[in-house]
C-alpha positions as CSV (number, residue, x, y, z in Angstrom):
1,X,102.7,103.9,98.9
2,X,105.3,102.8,101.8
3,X,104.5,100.1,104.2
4,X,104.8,101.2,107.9
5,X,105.3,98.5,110.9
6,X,103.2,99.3,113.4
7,X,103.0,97.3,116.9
8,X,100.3,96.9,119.1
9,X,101.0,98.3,122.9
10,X,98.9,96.3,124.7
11,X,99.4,92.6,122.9
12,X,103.2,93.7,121.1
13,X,101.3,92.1,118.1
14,X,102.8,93.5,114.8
15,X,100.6,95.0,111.6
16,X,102.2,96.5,108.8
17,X,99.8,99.3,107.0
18,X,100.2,101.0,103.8
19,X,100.2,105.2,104.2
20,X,101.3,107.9,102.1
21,X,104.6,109.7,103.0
22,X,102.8,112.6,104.6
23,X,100.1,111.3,106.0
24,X,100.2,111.1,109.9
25,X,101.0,107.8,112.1
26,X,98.6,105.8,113.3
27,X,97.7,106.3,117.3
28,X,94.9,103.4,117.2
29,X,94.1,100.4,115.1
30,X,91.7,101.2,112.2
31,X,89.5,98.3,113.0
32,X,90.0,97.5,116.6
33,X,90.7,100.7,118.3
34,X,93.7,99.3,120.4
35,X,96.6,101.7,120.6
36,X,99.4,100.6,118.3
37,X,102.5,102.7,117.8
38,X,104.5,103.0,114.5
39,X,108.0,101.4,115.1
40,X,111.1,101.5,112.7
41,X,112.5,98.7,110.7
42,X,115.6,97.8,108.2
43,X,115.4,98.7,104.5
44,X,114.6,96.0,102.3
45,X,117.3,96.1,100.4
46,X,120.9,95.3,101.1
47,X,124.5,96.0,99.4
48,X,126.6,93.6,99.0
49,X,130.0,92.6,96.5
50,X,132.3,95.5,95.3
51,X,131.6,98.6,93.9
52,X,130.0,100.3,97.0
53,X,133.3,102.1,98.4
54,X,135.2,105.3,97.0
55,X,138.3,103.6,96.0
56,X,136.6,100.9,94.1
57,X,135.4,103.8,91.2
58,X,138.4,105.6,90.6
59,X,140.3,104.9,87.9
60,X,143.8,103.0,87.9
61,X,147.3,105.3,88.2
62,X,148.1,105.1,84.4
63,X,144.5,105.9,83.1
64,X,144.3,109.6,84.3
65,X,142.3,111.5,82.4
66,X,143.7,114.9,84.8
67,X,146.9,115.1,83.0
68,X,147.7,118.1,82.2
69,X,144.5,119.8,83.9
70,X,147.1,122.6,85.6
71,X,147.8,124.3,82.2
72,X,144.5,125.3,81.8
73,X,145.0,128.2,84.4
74,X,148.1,129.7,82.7
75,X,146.8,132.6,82.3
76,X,145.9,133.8,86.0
């Protein structure tokens, strides 16, 4: 189950609460009754180093594995 950050409108006190996906946000603390409101956050998780842009997977100019990919079409 996700944790949701929720934040109390009348103090700005923060809660986090574990829901299901589906299930609707929370309008009013569970055990006070305040009104709270869910509010969004970062991920937790973070990318860092190489290997998270297009260029950095593709293979080098003399290790093509296209060559000669035309000549399969000949025949059109």
């Amino acid at each position: 189950m996700p944790t949701y950050q929720y934040k109390n409108l009348e103090t700005g006190e923060l809660y986090e609460f574990k829901q299901g996906m589906r299930d609707d946000p929370f309008t009013h603390h569970p055990e006070t009754g305040q009104p709270i409101k869910r509010i969004l956050s970062r991920p937790g998780i973070a990318f860092r180093g190489s290997g998270f842009y297009v260029t950095d997977s593709r293979k080098s100019e003399g290790g093509s594995s296209d060559s000669g990919g035309s000549s399969g079409k000949g025949g059109e």
